[in-house]
C-alpha positions as CSV (number, residue, x, y, z in Angstrom):
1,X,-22.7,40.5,6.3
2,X,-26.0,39.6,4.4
3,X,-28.9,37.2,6.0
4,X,-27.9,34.1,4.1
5,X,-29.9,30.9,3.2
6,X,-29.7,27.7,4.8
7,X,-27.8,25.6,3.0
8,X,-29.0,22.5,1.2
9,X,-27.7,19.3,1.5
10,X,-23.9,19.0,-0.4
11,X,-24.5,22.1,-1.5
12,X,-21.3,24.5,-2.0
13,X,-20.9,27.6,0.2
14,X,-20.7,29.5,-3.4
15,X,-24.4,28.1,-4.1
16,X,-25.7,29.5,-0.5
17,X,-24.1,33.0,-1.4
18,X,-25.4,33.2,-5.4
19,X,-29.0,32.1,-4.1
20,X,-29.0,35.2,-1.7
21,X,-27.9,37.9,-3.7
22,X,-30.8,36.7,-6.1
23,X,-33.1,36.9,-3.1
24,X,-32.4,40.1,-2.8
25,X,-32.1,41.2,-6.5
26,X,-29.0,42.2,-6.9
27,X,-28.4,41.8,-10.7
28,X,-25.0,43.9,-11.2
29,X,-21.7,42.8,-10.3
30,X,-20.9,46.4,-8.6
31,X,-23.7,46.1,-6.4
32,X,-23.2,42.8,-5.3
33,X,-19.6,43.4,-4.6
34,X,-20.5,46.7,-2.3
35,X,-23.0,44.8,-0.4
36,X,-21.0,41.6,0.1
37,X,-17.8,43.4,1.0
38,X,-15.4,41.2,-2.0
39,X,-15.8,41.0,-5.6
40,X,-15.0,37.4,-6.2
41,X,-15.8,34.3,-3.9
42,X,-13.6,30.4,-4.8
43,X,-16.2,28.1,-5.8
44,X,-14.7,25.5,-4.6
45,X,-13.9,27.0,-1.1
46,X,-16.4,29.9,-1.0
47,X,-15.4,33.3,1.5
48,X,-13.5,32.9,4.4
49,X,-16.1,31.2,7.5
50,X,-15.1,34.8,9.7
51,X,-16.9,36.4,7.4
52,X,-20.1,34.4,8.0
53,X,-21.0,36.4,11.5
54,X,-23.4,34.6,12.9
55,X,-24.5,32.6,10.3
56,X,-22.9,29.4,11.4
57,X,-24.7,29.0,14.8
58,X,-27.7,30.7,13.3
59,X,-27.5,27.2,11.0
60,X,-27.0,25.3,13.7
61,X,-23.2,24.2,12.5
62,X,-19.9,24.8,13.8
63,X,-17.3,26.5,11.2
64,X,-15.5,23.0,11.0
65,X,-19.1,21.1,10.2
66,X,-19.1,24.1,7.4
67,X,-16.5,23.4,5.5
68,X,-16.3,19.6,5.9
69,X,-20.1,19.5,4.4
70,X,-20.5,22.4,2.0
71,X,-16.8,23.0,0.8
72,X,-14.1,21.1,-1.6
73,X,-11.5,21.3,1.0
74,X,-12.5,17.6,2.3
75,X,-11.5,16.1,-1.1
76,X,-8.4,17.9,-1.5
77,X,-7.3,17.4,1.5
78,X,-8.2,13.5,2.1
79,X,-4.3,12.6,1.6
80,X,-2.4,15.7,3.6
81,X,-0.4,15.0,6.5
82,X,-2.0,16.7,9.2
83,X,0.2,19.9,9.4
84,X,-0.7,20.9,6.1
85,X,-4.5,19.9,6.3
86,X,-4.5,22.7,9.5
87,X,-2.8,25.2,7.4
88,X,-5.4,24.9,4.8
89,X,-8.2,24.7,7.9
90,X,-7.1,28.0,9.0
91,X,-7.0,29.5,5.5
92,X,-10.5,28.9,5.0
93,X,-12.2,29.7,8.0
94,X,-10.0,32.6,8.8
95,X,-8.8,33.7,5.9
96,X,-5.5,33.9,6.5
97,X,-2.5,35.4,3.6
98,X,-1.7,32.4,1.8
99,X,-3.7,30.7,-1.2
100,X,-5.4,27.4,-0.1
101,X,-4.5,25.9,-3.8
102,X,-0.7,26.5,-3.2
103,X,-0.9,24.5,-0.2
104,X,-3.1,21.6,-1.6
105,X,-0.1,21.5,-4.4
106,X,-2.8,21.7,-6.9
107,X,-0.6,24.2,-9.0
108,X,1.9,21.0,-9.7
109,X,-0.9,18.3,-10.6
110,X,-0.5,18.7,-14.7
111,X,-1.4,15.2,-15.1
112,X,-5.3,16.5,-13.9
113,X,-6.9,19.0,-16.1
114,X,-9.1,21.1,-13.8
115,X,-13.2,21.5,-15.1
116,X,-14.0,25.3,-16.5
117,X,-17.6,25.1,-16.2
118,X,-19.7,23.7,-13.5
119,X,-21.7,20.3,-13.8
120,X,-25.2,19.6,-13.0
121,X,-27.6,16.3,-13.2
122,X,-30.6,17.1,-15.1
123,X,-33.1,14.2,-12.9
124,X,-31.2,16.0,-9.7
125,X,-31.8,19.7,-11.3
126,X,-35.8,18.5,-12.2
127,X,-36.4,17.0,-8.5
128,X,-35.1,20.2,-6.9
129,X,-37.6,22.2,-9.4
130,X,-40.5,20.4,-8.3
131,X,-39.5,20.2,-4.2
132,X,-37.9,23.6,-3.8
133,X,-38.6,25.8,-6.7
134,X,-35.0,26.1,-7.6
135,X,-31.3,24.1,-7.4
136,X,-28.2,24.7,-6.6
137,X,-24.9,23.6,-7.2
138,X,-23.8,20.0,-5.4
139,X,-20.2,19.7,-4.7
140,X,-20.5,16.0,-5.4
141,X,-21.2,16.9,-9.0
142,X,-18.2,19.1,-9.3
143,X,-15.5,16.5,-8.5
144,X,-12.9,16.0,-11.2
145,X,-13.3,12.6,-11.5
146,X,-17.0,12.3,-11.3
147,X,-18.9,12.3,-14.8
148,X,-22.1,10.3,-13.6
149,X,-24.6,11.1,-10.5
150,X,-24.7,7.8,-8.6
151,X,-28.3,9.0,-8.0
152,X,-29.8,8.6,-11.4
153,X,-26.7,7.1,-12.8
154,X,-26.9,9.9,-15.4
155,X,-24.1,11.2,-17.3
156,X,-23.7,15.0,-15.8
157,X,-24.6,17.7,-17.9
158,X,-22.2,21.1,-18.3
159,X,-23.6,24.3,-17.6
160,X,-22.7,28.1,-18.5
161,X,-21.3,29.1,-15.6
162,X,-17.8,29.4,-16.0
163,X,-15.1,28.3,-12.9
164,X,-12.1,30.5,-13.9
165,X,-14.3,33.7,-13.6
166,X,-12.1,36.1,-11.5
167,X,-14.4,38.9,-11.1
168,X,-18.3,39.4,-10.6
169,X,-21.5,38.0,-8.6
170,X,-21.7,34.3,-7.9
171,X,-23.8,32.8,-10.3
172,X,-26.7,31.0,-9.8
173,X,-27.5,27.6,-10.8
174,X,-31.5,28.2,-11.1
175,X,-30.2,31.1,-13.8
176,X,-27.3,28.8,-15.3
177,X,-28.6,25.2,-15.8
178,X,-30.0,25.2,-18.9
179,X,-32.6,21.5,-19.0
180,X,-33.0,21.4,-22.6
181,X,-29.7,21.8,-24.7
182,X,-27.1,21.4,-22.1
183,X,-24.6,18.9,-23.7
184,X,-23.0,15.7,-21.7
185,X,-20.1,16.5,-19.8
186,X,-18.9,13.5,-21.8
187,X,-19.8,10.4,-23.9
188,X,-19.6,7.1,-22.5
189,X,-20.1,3.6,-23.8
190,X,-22.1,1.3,-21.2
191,X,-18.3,0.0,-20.2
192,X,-17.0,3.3,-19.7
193,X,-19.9,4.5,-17.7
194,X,-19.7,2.0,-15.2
195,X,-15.7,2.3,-15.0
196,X,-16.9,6.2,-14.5
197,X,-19.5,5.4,-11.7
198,X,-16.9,3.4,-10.0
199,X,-14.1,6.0,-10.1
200,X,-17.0,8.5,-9.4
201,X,-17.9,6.7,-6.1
202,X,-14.7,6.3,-4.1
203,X,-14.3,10.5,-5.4
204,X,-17.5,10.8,-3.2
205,X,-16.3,8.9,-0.8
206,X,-12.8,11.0,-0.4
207,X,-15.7,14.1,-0.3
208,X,-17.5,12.4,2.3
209,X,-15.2,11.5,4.4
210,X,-16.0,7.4,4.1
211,X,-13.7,4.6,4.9
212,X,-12.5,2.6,2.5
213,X,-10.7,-0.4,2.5
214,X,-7.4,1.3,2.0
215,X,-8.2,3.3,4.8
216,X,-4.8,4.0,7.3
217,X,-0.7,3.6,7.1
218,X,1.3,4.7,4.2
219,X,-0.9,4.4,0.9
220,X,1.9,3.5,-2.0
221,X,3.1,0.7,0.4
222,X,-0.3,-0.5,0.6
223,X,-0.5,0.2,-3.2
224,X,3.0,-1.8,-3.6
225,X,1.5,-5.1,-1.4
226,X,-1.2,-5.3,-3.2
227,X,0.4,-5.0,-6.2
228,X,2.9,-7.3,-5.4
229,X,-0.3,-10.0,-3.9
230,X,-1.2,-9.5,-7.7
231,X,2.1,-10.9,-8.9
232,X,3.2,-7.7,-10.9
233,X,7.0,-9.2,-10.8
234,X,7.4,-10.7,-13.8
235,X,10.4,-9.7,-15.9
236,X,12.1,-8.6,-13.2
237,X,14.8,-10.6,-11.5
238,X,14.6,-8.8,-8.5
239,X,11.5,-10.5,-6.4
240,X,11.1,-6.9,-4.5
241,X,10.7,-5.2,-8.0
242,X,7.6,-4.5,-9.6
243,X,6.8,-4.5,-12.8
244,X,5.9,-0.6,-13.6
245,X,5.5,-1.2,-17.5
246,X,3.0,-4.6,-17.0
247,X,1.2,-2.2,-14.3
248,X,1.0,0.5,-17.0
249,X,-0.2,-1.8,-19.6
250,X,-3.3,-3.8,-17.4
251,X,-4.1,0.2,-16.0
252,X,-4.6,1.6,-19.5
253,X,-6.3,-1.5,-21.1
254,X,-8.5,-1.8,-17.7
255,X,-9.7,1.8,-18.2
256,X,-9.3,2.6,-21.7
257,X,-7.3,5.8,-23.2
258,X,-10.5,7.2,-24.5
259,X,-11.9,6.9,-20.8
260,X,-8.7,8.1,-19.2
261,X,-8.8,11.7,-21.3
262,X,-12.8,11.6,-20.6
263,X,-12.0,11.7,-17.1
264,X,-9.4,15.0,-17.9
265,X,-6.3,12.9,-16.8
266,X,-3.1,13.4,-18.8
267,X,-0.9,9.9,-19.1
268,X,1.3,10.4,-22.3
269,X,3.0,14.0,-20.6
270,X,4.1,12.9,-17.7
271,X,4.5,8.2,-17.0
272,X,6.2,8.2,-13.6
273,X,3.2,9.4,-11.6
274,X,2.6,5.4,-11.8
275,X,6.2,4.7,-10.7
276,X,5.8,7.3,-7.5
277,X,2.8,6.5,-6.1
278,X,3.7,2.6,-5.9
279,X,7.0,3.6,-4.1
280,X,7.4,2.3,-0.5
281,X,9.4,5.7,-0.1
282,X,7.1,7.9,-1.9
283,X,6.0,11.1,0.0
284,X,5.1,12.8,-3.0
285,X,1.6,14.3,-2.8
286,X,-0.8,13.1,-5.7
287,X,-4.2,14.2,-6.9
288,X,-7.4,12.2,-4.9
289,X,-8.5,11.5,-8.9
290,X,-5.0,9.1,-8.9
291,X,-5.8,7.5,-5.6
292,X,-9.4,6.5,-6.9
293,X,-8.1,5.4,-10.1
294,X,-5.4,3.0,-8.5
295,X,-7.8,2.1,-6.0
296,X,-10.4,0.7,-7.9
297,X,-8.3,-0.9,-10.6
298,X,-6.6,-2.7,-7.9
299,X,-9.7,-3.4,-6.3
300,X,-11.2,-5.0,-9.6
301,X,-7.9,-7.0,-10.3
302,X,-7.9,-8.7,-7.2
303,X,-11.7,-9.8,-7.6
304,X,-11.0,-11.2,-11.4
305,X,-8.3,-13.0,-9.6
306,X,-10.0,-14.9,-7.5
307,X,-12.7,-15.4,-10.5
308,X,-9.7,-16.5,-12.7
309,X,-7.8,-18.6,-10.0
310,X,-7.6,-21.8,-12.8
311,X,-6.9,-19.8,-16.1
312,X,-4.2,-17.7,-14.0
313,X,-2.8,-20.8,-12.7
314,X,0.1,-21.4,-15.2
315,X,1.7,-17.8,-13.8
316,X,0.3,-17.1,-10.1
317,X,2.4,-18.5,-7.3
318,X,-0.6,-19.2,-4.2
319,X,-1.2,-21.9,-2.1
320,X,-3.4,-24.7,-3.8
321,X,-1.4,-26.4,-5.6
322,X,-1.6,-30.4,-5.1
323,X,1.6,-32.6,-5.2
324,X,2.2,-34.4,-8.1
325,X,4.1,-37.4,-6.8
326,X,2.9,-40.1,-8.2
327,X,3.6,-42.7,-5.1
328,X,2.4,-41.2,-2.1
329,X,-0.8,-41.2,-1.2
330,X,-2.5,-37.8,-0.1
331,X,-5.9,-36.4,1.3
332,X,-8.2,-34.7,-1.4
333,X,-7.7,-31.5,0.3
334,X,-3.6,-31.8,0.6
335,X,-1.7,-28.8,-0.8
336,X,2.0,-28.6,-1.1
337,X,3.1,-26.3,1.8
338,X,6.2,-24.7,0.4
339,X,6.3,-23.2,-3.5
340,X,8.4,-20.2,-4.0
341,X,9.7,-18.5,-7.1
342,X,12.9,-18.7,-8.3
343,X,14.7,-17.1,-11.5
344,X,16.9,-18.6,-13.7
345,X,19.9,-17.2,-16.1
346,X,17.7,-15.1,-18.6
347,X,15.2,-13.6,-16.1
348,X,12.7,-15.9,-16.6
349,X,10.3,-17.6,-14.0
350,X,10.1,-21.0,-12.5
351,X,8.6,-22.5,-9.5
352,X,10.4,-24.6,-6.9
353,X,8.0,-26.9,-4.6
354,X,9.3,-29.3,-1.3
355,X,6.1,-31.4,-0.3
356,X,6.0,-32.9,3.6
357,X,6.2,-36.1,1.6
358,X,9.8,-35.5,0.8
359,X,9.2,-35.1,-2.6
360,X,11.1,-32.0,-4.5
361,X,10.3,-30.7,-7.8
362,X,10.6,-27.7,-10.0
363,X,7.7,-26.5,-12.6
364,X,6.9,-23.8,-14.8
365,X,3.3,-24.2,-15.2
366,X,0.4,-26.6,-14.2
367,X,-0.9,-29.4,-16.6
368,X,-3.6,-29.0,-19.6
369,X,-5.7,-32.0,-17.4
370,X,-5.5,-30.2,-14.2
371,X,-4.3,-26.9,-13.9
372,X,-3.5,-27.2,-10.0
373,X,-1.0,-30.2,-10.5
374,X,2.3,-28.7,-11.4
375,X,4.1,-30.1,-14.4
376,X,7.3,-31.3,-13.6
377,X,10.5,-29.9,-15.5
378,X,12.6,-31.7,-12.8
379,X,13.0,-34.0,-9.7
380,X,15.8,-32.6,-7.1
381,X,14.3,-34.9,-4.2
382,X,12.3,-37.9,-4.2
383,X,11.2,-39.2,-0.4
384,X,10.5,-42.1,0.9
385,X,7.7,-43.0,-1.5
386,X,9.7,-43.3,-4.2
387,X,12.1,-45.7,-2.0
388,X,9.8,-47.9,-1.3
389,X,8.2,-48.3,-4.5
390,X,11.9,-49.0,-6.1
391,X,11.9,-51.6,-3.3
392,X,9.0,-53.0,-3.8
393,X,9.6,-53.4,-7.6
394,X,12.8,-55.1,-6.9
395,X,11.9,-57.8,-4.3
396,X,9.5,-58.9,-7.3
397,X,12.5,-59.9,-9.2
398,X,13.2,-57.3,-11.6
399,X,16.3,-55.7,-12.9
400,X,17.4,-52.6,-12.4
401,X,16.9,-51.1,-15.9
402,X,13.4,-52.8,-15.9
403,X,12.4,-50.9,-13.0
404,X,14.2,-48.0,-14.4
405,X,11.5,-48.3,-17.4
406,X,8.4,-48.1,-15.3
407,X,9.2,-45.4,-13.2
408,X,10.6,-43.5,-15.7
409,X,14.3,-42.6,-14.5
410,X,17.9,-43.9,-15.0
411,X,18.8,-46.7,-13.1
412,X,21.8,-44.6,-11.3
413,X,18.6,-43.2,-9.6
414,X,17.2,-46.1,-9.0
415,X,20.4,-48.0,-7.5
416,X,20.3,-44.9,-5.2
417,X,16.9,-45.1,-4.3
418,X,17.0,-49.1,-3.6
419,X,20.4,-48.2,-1.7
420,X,18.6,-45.1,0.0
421,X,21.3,-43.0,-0.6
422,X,20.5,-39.3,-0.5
423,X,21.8,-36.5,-2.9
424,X,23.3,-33.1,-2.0
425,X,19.7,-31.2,-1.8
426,X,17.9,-34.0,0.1
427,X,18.3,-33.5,3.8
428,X,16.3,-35.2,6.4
429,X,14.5,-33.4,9.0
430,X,16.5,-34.0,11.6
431,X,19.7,-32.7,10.2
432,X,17.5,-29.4,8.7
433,X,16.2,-28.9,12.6
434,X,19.9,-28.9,13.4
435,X,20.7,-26.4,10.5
436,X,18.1,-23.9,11.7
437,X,18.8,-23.8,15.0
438,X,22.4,-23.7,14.2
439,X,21.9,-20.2,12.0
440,X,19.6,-19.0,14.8
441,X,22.1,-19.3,17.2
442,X,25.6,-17.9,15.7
443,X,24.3,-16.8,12.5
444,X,27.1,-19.0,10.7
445,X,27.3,-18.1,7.2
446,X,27.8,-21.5,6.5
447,X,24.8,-22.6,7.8
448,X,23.2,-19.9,5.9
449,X,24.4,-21.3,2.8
450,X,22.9,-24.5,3.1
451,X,19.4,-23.2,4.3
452,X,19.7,-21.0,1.4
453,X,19.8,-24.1,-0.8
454,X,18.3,-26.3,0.8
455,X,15.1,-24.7,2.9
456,X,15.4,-21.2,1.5
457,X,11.0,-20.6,2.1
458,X,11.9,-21.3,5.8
459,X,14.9,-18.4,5.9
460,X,13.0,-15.7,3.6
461,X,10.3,-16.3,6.7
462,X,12.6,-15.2,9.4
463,X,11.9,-11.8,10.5
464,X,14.5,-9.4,9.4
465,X,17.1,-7.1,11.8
466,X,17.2,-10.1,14.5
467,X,20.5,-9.6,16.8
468,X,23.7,-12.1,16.6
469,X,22.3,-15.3,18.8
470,X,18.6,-15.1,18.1
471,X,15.9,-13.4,20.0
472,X,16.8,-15.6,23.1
473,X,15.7,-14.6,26.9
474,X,15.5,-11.0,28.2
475,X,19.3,-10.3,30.1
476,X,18.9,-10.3,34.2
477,X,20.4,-6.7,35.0
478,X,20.1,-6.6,38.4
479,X,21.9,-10.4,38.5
480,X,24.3,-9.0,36.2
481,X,25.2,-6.2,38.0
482,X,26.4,-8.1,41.1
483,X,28.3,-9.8,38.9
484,X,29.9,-7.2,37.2
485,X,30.5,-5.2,40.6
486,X,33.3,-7.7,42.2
487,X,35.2,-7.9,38.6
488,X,35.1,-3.9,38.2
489,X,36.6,-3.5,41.8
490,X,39.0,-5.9,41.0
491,X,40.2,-4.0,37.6
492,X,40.3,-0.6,39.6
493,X,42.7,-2.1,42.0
494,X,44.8,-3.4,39.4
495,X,44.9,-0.7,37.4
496,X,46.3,1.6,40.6
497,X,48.8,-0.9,41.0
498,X,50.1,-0.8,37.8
499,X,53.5,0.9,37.5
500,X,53.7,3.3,35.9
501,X,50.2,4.2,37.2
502,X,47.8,3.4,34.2
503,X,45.2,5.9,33.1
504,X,42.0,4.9,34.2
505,X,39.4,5.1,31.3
506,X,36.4,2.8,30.0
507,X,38.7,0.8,27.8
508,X,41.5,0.0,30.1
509,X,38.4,-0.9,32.7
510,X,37.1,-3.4,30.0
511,X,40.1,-4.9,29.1
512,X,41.1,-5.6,32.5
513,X,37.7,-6.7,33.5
514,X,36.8,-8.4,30.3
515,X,33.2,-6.6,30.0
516,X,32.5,-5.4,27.1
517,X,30.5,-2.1,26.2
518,X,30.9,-0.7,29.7
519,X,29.6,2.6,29.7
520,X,26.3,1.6,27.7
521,X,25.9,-1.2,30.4
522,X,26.3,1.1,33.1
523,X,22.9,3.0,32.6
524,X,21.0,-0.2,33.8
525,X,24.1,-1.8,36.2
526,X,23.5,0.7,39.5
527,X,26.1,-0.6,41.7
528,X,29.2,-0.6,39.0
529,X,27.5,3.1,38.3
530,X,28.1,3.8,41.6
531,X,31.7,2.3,41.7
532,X,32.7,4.6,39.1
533,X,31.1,7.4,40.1
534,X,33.5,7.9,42.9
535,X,36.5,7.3,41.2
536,X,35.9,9.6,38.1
537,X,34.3,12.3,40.1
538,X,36.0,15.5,39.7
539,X,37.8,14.4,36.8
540,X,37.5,14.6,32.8
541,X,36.9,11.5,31.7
């Protein structure tokens, strides 16, 4: 192996190798092949790390520091479970049989056109002149979805040295990077360049190996939460749907088509890629370019949210919103503590609020005046305040259609309100305390119906997979098992007095004993362990 270089800083190990054979003057692809030992090299990956001798410790690195810093392998790999990612460790150091882009599944990523010529920032290319005499090739620059150097914030510039180039001598940057007439990798408007520089920072970051906020667990469920925070569930009646073709939509428009095909990403061949990586299930493996795309549209959505909380108020469902009950008096701070959606007959959306004041009203929107008072489409419980008022009104001396006409209902409601009768969805608390503890004691599907009507916010709270009786105390097992003991003895007698003699198996023993799931008891019930040990020893149970 030839005396190599140390390597710059994110420089590839392709660079490191194309700057030595110029040191040495090696000009033809014959002689650089005899003295290396291969006739091509991966630009993205460079030569197997085995093949470096001594080089590594010589740089002061270990093979692993190699690859993470001066290969593409830590981009590619940011999303691979960790068997893969060592399969693709071992390729590249040790150069194993197998093709490290097989098992990145780069060969089935069509949505991502791969770059054919390497990129280069002409401030970055400049600096390097005037500090080192020469540049080299930064792997940061190279990215697929980086067109602009967060350095200079310049749009990168694409040189002649071909990618795909099977055979023949690395080439050098110093010889390739041309300053005057390279053209832009692309053309950006001012919006599109700082979409790019966003997209081309969290690409750097996958490179680098830098947390982000998405950072751990399963990414499309964390895609799928926050998507779902953003309220991507309209049109669907289903609230555990999301909307894929609104997601679609507010991804294009946030980008831009022009931007999107700038940044070599294909959407019209192939729409589900959307679909898949927002699936709780997904385990589909998707190019790092997707993950940064998502990523930072997501990230942006949720910061215009909280800048548009008022003009988004007429479709968001959040806390905030104040009770519009005209009788009951309120701090300035007071929100209404329960507002969930609900869907009626033609899949459209309305919102269903129960304020601590007993009042209970449905809305679509909030008012033109203030957009965080709901406007009312319909009372379904009106509280105390609203009794006393009508009570008020009528100790004055007015009829009941006078009273009717000031607070603005019929005067059946208001007969019921003087007379304090409830309807069929107002319940006080006392009977809903009842109810819940009810349901989270025998899980009575009646009392499920009536929560469901009545406090459904409460029962979509409940934490799902709870067993039959509620969560409850932890059982006593030693206390159980003396217990148990006496009652098992006595079924084991009984059951060898039985005549005819009566087989003696776990159900006959629980029906005569009247314990139920026996033999998955007995693993924590010693002494009834014990009891049958001795009688089915020897025997096949």
């Amino acid at each position: 192996m030839i005396s190599l270089p140390k390597p710059y800083e994110d420089e590839l190990l392709y660079s490191v190798f194309a700057r030595a054979l110029v040191y040495l003057g090696i000009r033809h692809d014959f002689a650089a092949a005899r003295l290396v030992g291969r006739a091509h090299y991966s630009v993205f990956f460079g030569p197997p790390i085995d093949e470096l001798g001594d080089m590594p410790s010589i740089w002061g690195m270990s093979p692993q520091g190699i690859v993470a810093r001066h290969t593409m392998l830590p981009f590619y790999a940011r999303f691979l479970p960790r068997r893969q990612l060592s399969k693709c460790l071992k390729l590249v150091e040790k150069g194993r049989r197998g093709n490290v882009v097989i098992h990145l599944g780069l060969q089935n990523q069509d949505n991502v056109i791969g770059p054919t010529h390497l990129k280069f920032c002409r401030s970055c290319a400049l600096e390097d002149f005037a500090r080192y005499g020469e540049t080299f090739w930064r792997r940061s620059h190279q990215l697929n979805g980086t067109l602009v150097c967060l350095v200079h914030d310049e749009i990168l510039r694409i040189s002649n040295a071909a990618i795909g180039r099977r055979h023949g001598r690395p080439q050098d940057a110093t010889a390739f990077v041309d300053l005057d007439v390279a053209p832009q990798c692309a053309l950006l408007t001012p919006l599109e360049q700082s979409k790019a520089r966003q997209v081309s920072g969290r690409c750097i970051d996958f490179l680098c190996g830098t947390p982000t906020p998405w950072g751990g667990g399963h990414l499309p469920s964390q895609y799928r939460q926050s998507a779902i925070a953003l309220h991507y569930l309209e049109g669907s009646s289903n609230p555990k749907r999301l909307s894929h073709e609104n997601l679609r939509r507010d991804f294009v428009e946030f980008y831009g088509s022009d931007l999107l095909s700038k940044l070599v990403c294909k959407l019209e061949g192939n729409r589900t890629w959307m679909e898949r990586i927002f699936r709780r299930s997904s385990k589909n493996h998707f190019h790092p370019v997707f993950h940064a795309l998502v990523q930072v549209f997501l990230e942006d959505s949720r910061q215009n949210q909280g800048r548009d909380l008022i003009t988004k108020a007429n479709t968001d469902v959040r806390d905030g919103w104040k009770c519009p009950n005209p009788y009951a008096r309120h701090r300035k701070a007071f929100c209404v503590p329960v507002v969930d959606r609900r869907w009626r007959a033609d899949s459209s959306i309305y919102f269903r609020g129960k304020c601590s004041c007993g009042y209970g009203f449905s809305f679509s929107s909030g008012t033109i005046r203030d957009p965080l008072v709901p406007e009312t489409t319909r009372i379904w419980a009106w509280g105390t305040c609203w009794e006393r008022e009508a009570t008020r009104l009528k100790q004055t001396g007015l009829s009941m259609h006078k009273i009717a006409k000031l607070m603005n209902v019929s005067h059946h409601v208001v007969k019921r309100l003087i007379q304090k009768q409830k309807n069929k969805f107002e319940t006080s608390d006392t009977d809903l305390l009842s109810l819940r503890t009810e349901w989270l004691q025998t899980r009575s599907k009646k009392a499920y119906q009536s929560l469901y009507h009545r406090d459904r916010a409460w029962l979509r709270a409940q934490p799902r997979r709870v067993s039959r009786g509620g969560v409850g105390h932890s059982k006593d097992w030693s206390a159980l098992d003396i217990t148990c003991a006496p009652r098992l003895r006595s079924a084991l007698r009984t059951l060898k007095a039985t005549t005819p003699p009566r087989r003696i198996s776990y159900l006959a023993l629980e029906e005569e004993s009247g314990i139920k799931s026996l033999k998955i008891k007995l693993s924590r019930m010693p002494t009834c362990s014990a009891i049958l040990a001795e009688i089915f020893k020897g025997t096949t149970k």
